[in-house]
N, C-alpha and C positions, 0 to 999 in steps of 0.2 A: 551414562549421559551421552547421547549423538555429538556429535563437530557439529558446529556452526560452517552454514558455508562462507564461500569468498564473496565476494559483491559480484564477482566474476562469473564464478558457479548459478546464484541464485539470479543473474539475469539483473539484475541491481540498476535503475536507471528514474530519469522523471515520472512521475507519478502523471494523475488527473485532479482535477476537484470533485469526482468521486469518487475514485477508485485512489489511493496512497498509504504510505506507511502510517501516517498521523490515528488512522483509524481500523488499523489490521491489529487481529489479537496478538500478533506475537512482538510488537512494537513495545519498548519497556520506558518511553521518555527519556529526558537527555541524552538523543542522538543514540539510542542501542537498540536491539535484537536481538530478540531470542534464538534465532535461527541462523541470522546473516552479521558476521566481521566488520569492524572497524564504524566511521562516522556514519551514523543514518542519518537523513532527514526526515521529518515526518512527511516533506513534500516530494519522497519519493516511491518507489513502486519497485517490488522484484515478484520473482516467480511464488515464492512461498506466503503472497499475500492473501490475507483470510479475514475478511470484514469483518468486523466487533457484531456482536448479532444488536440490533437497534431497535430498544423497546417499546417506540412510539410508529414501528413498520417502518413499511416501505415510505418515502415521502417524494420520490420524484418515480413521475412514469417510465416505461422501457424507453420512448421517444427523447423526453427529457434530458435519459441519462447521455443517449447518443449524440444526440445533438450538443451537449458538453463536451464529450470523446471527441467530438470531431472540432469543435473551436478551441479546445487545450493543445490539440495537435498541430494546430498552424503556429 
């Protein structure tokens, strides 16, 4: 079985409202990870994040999503 990385290693930091750990396959609920150490939040984001695949499609445009990315960011 692989190490889990550090939060350090995997880049570990604030997520988006589309993009975060609440909704990455490797997120296991109450604050853990398959891949990444110590306290997760679902409202965060690292390098090894891999969106849940979403059976009703896509539901926000490429614009959309950007345009999110960019007011989470401020």
């Amino acid at each position: 079985m692989p190490m889990k990385q550090t939060q350090a290693e995997a880049n570990y930091g604030k997520g988006s409202p589309v993009e975060n750990c609440g909704i990455c396959v490797f997120y296991q609920g109450f604050h853990r990870c398959s891949q990444v150490m110590g306290n997760i939040s679902p409202y965060g984001i690292s390098d090894v994040y891999k969106a849940e695949h979403n059976p009703f499609g896509k539901t926000l445009t490429t614009n959309e999503i950007s345009s999110i990315k960019k007011m989470a960011a401020r």
